[in-house]
C-alpha positions in Angstrom: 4.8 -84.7 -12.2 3.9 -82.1 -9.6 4.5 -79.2 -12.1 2.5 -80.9 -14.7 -0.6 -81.3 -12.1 0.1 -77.6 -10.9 -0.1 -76.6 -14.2 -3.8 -78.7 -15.3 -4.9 -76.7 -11.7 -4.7 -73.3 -13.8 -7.2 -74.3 -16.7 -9.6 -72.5 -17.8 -12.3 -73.0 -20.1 -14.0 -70.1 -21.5 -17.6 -70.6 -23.8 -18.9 -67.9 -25.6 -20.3 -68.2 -29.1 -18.7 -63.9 -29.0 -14.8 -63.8 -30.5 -14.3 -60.6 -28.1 -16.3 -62.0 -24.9 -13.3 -65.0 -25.2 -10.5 -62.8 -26.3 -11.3 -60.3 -23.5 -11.8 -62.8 -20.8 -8.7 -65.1 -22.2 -6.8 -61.9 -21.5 -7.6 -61.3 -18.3 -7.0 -64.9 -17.0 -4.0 -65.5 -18.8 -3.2 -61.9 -16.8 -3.4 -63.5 -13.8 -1.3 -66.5 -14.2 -4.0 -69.4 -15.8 -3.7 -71.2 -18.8 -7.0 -70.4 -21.1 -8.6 -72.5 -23.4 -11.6 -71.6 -25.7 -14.9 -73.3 -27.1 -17.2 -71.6 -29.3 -20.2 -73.5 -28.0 -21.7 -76.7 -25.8 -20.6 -79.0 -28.6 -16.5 -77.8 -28.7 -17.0 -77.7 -24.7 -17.7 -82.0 -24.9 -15.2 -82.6 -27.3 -12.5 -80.5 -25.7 -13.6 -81.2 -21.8 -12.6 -84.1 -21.1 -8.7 -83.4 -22.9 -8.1 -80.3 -20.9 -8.8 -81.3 -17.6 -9.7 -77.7 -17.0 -11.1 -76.6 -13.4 -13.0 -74.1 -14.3 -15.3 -73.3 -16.5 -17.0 -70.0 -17.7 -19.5 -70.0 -19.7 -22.2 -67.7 -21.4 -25.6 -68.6 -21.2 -26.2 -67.7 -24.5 -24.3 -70.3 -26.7 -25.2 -71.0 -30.6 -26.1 -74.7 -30.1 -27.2 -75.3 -26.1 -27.7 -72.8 -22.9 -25.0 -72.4 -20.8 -27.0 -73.4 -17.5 -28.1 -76.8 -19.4 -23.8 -77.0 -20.3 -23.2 -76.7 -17.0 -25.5 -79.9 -15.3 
């Protein structure tokens, strides 16, 4: 149990409606030890949200379908 919850500490979710912008961030996290998971835009980021239990979320404020400071209220 602990190692699950230790593990659902280290997600990321990274939103960018740019392939390389998630691929190069994705990189980098999963470089230094986190667990990334990507969403193309606000409406992946509600349907995959709440299944990830991700801690952090990065986010461009430029998405295809919503603004990143509006995804992130």
């Amino acid at each position: 149990m602990q190692g699950e919850r230790d593990n659902q500490s280290k997600n990321v979710l990274i939103v960018s409606g740019d392939a390389d912008t998630r691929m190069f961030l994705s990189t980098a996290l999963i470089g230094c030890g986190y667990h990334t998971i990507e969403a193309i835009g606000g409406s992946d980021t509600f349907k995959i949200l709440p299944e990830v239990n991700a801690k952090i979320v990065v986010s461009d404020i430029n998405l295809p379908d919503i603004d990143g400071i509006t995804l992130c209220q």
